[in-house]
C-alpha positions as CSV (number, residue, x, y, z in Angstrom):
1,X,-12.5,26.0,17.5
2,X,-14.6,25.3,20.8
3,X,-12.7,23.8,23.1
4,X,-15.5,20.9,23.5
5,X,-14.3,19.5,20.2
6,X,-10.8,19.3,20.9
7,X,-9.6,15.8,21.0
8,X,-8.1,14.6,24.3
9,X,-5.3,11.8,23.1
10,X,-4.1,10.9,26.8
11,X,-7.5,10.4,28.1
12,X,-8.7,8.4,24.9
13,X,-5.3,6.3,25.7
14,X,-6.8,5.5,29.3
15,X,-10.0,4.5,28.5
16,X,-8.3,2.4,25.4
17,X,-5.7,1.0,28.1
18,X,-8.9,-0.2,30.5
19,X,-10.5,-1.3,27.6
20,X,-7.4,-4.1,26.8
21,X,-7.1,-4.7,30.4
22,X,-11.3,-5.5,30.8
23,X,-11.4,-8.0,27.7
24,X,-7.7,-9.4,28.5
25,X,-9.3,-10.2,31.8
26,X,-12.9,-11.5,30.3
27,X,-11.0,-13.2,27.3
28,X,-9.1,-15.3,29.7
29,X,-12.4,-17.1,30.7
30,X,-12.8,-19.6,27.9
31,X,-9.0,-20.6,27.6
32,X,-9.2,-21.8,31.2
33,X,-11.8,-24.6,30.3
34,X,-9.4,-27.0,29.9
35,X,-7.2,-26.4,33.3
36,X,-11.1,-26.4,34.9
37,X,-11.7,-29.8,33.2
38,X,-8.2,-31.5,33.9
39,X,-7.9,-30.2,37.7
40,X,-11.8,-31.0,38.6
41,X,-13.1,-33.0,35.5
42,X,-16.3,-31.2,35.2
43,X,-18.7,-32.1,32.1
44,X,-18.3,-30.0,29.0
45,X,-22.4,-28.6,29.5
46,X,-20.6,-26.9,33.3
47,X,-17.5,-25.8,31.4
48,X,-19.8,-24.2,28.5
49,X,-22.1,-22.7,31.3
50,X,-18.8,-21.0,32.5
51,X,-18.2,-18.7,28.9
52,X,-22.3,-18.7,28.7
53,X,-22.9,-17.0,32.2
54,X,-19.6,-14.7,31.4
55,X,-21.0,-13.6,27.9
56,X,-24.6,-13.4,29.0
57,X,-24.1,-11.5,31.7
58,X,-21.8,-8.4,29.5
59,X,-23.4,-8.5,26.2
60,X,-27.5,-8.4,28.3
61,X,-26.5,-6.2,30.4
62,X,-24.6,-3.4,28.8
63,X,-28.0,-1.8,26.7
64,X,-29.6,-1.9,30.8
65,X,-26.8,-0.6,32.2
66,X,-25.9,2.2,29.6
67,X,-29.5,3.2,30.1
68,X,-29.0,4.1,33.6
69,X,-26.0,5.8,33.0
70,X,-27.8,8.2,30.4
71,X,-30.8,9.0,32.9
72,X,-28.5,9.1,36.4
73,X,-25.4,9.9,35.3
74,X,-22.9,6.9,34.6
75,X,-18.8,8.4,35.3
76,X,-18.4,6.0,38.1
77,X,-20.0,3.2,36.0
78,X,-16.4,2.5,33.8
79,X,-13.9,2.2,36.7
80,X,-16.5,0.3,39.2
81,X,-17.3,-2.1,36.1
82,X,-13.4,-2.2,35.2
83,X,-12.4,-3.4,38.9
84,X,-15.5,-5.5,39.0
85,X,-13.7,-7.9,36.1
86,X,-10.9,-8.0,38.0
87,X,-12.3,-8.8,41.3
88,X,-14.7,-11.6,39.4
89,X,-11.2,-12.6,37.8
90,X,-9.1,-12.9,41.6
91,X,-12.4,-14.7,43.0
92,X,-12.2,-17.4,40.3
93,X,-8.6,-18.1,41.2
94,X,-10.1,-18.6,44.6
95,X,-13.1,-20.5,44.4
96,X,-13.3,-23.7,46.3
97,X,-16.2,-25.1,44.3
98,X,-18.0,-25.1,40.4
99,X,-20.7,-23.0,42.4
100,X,-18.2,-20.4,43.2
101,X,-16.6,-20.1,40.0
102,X,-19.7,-19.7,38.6
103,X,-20.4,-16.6,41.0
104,X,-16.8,-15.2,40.3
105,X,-17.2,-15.5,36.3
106,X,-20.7,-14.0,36.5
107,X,-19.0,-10.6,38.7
108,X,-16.8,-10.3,36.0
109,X,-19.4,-10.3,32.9
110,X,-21.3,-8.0,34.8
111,X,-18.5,-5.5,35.3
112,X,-17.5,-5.8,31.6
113,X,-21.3,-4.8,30.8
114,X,-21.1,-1.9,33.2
115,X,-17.4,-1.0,31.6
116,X,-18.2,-0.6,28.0
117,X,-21.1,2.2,27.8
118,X,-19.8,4.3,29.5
119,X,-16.2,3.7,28.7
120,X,-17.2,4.0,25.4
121,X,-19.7,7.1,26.1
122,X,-16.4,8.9,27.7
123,X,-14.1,8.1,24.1
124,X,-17.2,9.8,22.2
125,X,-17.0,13.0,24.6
126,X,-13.6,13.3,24.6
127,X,-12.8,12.9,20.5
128,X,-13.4,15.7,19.6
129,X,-13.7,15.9,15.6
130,X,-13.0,12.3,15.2
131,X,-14.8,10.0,16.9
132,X,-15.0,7.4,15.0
133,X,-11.0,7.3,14.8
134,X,-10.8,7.3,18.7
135,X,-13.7,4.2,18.7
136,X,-11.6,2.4,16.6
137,X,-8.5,2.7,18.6
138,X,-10.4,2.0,21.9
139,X,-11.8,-1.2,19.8
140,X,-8.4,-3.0,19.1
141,X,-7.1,-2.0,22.2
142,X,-10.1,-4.0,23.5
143,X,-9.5,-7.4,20.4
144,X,-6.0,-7.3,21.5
145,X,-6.5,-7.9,25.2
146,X,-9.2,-10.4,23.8
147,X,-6.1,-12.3,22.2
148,X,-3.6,-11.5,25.3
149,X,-6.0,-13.4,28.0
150,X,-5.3,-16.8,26.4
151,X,-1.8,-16.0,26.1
152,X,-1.9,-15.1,29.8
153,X,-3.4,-18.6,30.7
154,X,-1.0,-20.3,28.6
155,X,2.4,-18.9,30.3
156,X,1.5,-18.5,33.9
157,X,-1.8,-20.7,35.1
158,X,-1.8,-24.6,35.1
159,X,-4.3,-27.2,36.3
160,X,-2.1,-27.8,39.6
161,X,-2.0,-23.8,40.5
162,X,-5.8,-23.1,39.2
163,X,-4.7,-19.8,42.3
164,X,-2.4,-18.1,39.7
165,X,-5.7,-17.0,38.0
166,X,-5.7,-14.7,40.4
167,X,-3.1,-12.7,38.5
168,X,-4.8,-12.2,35.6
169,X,-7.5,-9.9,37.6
170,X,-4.0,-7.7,38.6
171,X,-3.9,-5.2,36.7
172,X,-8.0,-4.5,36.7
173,X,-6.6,-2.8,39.7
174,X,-3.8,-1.2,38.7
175,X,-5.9,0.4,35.6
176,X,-8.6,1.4,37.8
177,X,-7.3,4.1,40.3
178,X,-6.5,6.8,37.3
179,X,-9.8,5.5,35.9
180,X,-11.6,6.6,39.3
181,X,-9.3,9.9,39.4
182,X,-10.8,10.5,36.1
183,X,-14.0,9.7,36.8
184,X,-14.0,11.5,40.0
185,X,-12.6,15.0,37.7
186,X,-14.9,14.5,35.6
187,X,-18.0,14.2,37.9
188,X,-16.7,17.1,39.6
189,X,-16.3,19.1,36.4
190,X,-19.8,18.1,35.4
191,X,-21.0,20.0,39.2
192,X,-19.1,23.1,37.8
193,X,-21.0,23.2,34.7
194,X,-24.2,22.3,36.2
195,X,-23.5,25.1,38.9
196,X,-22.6,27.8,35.8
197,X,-25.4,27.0,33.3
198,X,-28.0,27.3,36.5
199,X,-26.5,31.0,37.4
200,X,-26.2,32.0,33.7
201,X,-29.9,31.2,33.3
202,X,-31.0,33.2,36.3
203,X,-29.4,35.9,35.0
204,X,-30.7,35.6,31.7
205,X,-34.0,35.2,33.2
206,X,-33.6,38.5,35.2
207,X,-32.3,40.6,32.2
208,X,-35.2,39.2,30.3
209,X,-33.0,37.3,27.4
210,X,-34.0,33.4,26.2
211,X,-31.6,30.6,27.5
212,X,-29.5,29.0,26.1
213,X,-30.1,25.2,26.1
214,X,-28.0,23.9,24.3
215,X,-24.9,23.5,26.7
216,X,-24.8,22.5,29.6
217,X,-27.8,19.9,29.6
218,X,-27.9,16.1,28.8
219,X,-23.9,16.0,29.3
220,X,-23.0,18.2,27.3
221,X,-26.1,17.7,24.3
222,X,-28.8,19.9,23.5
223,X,-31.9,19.3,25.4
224,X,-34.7,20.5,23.4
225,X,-34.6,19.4,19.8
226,X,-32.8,16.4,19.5
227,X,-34.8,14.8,22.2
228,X,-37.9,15.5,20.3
229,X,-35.9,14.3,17.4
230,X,-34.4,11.4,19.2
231,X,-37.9,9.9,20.2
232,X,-39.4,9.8,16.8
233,X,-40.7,6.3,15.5
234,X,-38.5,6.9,12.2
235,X,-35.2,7.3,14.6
236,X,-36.3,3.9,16.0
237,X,-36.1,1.9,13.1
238,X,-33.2,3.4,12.2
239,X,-31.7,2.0,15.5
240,X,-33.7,-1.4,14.1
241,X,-31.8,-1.4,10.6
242,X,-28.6,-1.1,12.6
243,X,-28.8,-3.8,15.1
244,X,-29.7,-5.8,12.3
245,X,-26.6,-4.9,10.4
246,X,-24.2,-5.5,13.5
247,X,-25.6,-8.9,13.9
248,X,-25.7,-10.0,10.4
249,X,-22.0,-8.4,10.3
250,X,-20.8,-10.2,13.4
251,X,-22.8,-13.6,12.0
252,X,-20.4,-13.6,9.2
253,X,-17.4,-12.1,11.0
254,X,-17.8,-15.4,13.0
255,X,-18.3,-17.7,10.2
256,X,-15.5,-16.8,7.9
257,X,-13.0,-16.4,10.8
258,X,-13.4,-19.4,13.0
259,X,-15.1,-21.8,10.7
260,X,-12.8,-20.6,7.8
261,X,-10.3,-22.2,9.4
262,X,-11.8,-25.1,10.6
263,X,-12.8,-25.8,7.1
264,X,-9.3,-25.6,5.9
265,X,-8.3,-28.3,8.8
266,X,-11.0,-30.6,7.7
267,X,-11.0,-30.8,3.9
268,X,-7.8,-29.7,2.8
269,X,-5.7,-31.3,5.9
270,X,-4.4,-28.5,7.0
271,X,-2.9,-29.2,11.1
272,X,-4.2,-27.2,13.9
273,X,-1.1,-25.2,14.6
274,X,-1.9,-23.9,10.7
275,X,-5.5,-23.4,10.7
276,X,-4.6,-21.0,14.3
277,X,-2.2,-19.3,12.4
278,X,-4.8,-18.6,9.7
279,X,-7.3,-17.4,12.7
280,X,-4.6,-15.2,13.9
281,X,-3.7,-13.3,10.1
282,X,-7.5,-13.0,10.6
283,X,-8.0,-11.1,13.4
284,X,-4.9,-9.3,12.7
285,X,-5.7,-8.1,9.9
286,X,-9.2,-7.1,10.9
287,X,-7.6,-4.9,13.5
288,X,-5.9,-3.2,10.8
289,X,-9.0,-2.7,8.8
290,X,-11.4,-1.6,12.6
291,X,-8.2,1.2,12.8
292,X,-8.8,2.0,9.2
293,X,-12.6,2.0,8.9
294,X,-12.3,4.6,11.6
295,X,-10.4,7.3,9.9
296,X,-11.9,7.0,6.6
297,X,-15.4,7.0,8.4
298,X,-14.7,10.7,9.9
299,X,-13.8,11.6,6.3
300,X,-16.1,10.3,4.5
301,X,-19.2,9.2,7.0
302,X,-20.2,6.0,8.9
303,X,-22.5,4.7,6.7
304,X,-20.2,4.7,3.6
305,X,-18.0,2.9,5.4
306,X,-20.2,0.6,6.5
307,X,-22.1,-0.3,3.3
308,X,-18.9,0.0,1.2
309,X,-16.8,-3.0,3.9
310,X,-20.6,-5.3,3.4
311,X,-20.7,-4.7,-0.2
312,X,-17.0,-5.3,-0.8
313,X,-16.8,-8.4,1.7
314,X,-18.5,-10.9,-0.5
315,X,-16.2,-10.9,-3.4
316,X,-13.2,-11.9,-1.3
317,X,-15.2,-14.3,0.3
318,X,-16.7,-16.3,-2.4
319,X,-12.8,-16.5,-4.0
320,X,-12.4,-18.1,-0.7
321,X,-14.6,-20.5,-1.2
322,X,-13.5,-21.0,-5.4
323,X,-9.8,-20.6,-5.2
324,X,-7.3,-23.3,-4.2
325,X,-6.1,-22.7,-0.1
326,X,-3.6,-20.6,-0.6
327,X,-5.3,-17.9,-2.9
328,X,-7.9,-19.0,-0.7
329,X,-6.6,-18.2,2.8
330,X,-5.7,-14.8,1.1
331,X,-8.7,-13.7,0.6
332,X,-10.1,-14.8,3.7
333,X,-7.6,-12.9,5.3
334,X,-9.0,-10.0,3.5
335,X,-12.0,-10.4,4.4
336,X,-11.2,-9.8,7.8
337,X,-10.2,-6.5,7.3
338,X,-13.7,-5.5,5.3
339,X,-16.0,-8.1,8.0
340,X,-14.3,-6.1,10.8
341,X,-13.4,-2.5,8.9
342,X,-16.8,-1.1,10.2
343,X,-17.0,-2.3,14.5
344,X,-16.1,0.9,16.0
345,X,-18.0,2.3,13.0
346,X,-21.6,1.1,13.7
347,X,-21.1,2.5,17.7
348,X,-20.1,5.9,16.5
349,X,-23.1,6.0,13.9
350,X,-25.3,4.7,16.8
351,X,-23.9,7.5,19.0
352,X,-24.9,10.6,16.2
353,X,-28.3,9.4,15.7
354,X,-29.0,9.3,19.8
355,X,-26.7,11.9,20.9
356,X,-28.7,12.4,24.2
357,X,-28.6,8.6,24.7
358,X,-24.9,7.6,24.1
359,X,-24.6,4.9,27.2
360,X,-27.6,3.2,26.1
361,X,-26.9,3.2,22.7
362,X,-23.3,2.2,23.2
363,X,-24.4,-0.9,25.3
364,X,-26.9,-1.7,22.6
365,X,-24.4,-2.0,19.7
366,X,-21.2,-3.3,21.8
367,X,-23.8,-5.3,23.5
368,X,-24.9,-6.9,19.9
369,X,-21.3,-7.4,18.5
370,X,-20.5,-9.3,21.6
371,X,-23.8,-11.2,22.1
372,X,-24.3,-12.2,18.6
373,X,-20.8,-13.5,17.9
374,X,-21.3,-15.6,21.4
375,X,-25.0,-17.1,19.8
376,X,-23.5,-17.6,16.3
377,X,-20.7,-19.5,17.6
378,X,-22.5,-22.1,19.2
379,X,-25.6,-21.7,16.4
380,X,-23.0,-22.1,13.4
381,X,-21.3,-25.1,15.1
382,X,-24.7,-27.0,15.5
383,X,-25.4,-26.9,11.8
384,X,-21.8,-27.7,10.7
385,X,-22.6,-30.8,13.0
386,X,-25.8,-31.2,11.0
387,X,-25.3,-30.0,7.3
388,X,-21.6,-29.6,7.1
389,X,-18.5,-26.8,7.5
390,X,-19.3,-25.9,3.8
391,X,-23.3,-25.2,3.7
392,X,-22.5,-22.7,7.2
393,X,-19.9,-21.0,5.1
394,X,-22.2,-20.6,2.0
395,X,-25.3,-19.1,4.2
396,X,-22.8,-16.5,5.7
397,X,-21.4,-15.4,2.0
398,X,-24.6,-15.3,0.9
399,X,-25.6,-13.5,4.0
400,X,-23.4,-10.0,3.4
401,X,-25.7,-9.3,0.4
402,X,-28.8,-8.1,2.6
403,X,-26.4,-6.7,5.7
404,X,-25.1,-4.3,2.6
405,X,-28.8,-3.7,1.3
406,X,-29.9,-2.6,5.3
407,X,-26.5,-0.8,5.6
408,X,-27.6,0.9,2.3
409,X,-31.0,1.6,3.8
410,X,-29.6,4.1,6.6
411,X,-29.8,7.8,6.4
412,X,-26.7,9.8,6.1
413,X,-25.4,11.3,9.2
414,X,-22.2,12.8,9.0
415,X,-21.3,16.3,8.8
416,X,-18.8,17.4,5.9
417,X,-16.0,18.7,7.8
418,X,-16.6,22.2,6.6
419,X,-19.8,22.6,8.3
420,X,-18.7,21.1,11.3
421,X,-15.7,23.4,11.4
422,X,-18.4,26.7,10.7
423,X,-21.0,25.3,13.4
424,X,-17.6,25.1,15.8
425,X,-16.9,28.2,15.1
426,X,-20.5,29.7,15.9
C-alpha cells in the first residue's frame, strides 16, 4: 500500500486533542453570561452580543480563511488559530471594560475560524483509508470540550474572580507547541517534496518522458484533472445540495435537542435539573452515533450514511412527539444519534468532491454546522415566543423529509474498498 494512505493515529490524536481544547475554550463563552451580568450587570442585548460576536466571527470566517489556506498554504493556520482562542480566552479574564471583553471574545472566534480548516484539512491528509472515521473522532473530541467549557466555568470562575477565566485559555498553550512542531515538520516536509517533484521533472524533461502530475502538486492532489473537474458548474450545486443539507440537519439537530427539552419542562412539568439531563443523554448519544456514522460511512459511503440517518430520523421523532414522556424522551434520545450520525460525514463528503480545495471546503461545511445552529437557536426561540414550543417542534419533524430528499439528490462518491486498495497499489 502507498505509504500516503497510511493512517497516522498519533497525529489524528493531536489534532483531535486541539480540537477539544479550541471548543472547550470557545464553549466556555456563553456559560460566563451570568458571572458577566452579576459582577457588572450588563443588559441581556450586551451579554447576547458577547456569544453573537464569538460565533460570528468562527463560523464567517472559517470558509475565508480555509480559502487562503488552499491557495497559500495554511500549516501554520491550526496552531496560530488554536493559541489565538486561548489568548482571546486569557484577555477576557483581563479585560477592564464590556469594550474589551468584546475585543477578547472576538480574538478567540477568530482563532477558532482559523483552527478548524485546516485542523480539519490535516485529519483528512493524515487518515489514510478512513477518513471519515478519523473526522468523526476529531468531531467528538471537539462536542466534548463543547460540554467541558461550562463545566470549567462552573468549578473554578465566579462573579467575584471574573480573572480565573484566564485559566480556561491555559491549556490553548500547552496544546499548541506540538501543534507548531507539527506544523513546522510538516511545512518543512512539504519543501522536500516540492524540492523532489521539481528535480524529478527536470529530469524527466531532459530524458524526454511526460511528468508526472499527479504527486507532488496541490498538497498532495492531482493538479490537472480534478481541477478541471473541481470547477465545473455541476460540482457546484453539488456543494449547493450539501450546505443545504448541513443546515437543514443542524436546524433540526437544534430543535429536537434544546427545545425537546424545553418542551418537556413546560407541558409535562418536568424540573430543569431533568429537562438538562435529557439535553445531556442527547448529546451523548449523538456522539455515539457522529463516532458511528463515521465507520460505517468508509464502508459503505458518505452519502448512504447521510440519507439513511435523515430518512430514519423522522420516525423517532414524531414518536416523540405521539408517545407519553418517557417513550417519548427515548426516542428523542435516539434521535440524537441519527440528527448527529452524519456531522463529520458531510465534511468528509465535502472533502472527496473538492479534493484540491479541502481548507475551503472544510470551513464551508464546519462553518455551516456552527453558524446555522447559532441562527436557529435564536430563530427557533423567537417563534416558540410567538406560535408555541410545539408548532417549532412540528416544522423541524416535518423538516427531515426534504434534508433526506437533497441528501438523496447527491451523487455517489465513495470508492468500494477494492478499488481503492488496486488504485493504492498502482
Amino acid at each position: 500500500m502507498d505509504t500516503a494512505r497510511r493512517t497516522d493515529p498519533r497525529r489524528i490524536t493531536l489534532y483531535s486533542v486541539a480540537h477539544f481544547v479550541n471548543d472547550y475554550a470557545t464553549g466556555s463563552i456563553p456559560a460566563l453570561l451570568p458571572l458577566f451580568a452579576a459582577a457588572h450587570h450588563w443588559s441581556y442585548s450586551a451579554l447576547g452580543s458577547l456569544v453573537l460576536v464569538a460565533n460570528g466571527c468562527s463560523a464567517a470566517l472559517q470558509p475565508v480563511l480555509g480559502g487562503v489556506a488552499d491557495r497559500l498554504g495554511g500549516r501554520w493556520l491550526a496552531p496560530l488559530g488554536l493559541l489565538a482562542t486561548g489568548l482571546g480566552l486569557v484577555l477576557a479574564g483581563l479585560a477592564p471594560t464590556y469594550i474589551a471583553v468584546l475585543a477578547a471574545v472576538a480574538v478567540a472566534g477568530v482563532g477558532a475560524s482559523a483552527f478548524h480548516p485546516e485542523a480539519s484539512q490535516g485529519v483528512r491528509r493524515h487518515a489514510g483509508d478512513r477518513p471519515a472515521t478519523a473526522l468523526s473522532w476529531f468531531q467528538v473530541a471537539g462536542n466534548a470540550g463543547m460540554a467541558a467549557g461550562p463545566l470549567a466555568v462552573a468549578l473554578f470562575v465566579h462573579s467575584d474572580a471574573l480573572e480565573r477565566i484566564s485559566w480556561i485559555g491555559m491549556p490553548a498553550f500547552l496544546v499548541g507547541a506540538p501543534m507548531v512542531a507539527l506544523a513546522w515538520r510538516e511545512r518543512r516536509g512539504d519543501t522536500l517534496a516540492a524540492a523532489r517533484h521539481r528535480a524529478g521533472a527536470a529530469v524527466a524533461q531532459r530524458v524526454g518522458l511526460p511528468e508526472r502530475a499527479g504527486r507532488g502538486a496541490g498538497r498532495g492532489t492531482p493538479a490537472g484533472s480534478r481541477a478541471r473537474v473541481a470547477d465545473t458548474p455541476r460540482v457546484r450545486l453539488v456543494l449547493a445540495i450539501l450546505c443545504l443539507v448541513i443546515a437543514l440537519r443542524s436546524f433540526i439537530q437544534v430543535s429536537l435537542g434544546t427545545y425537546g427539552a424545553l418542551y418537556y419542562q413546560k407541558v409535562y412539568g418536568w424540573s430543569a435539573t431533568a429537562a438538562d439531563y435529557l439535553m445531556f443523554a442527547f448529546l451523548l448519544v449523538g456522539a455515539a452515533g457522529t463516532l458511528a456514522g463515521g465507520y460505517i460511512a468508509d464502508a459503505v459511503g458518505e452519502r448512504r450514511v447521510t440519507y439513511v440517518c435523515l430518512t430514519l430520523l423522522f420516525l423517532p421523532a414524531l414518536a416523540f412527539r405521539l408517545l407519553p414522556p418517557v417513550p417519548g424522551a427515548l426516542f428523542l434520545i435516539l434521535g440524537g444519534a441519527l440528527s448527529m450520525g452524519s456531522w463529520s460525514v458531510t465534511t468528509s463528503y465535502g472533502q472527496r468532491l473538492l479534493p484540491h480545495r479541502l481548507g475551503m471546503v472544510s470551513g464551508i461545511t464546519t462553518g455551516l454546522t456552527i453558524g446555522t445552529a447559532g441562527l436557529a437557536a435564536v430563530v427557533l426561540g423567537w417563534l416558540a415566543d410567538m406560535a408555541g414550543l410545539a408548532w417549532v417542534l412540528d416544522v423541524a419533524i416535518a423538516c427531515t423529509v426534504p434534508a433526506a430528499l437533497l441528501a438523496r439528490a447527491l451523487p455517489e462518491l465513495h470508492e468500494p474498498q477494492a478499488r481503492r486498495a488496486e488504485t493504492a497499489a498502482v
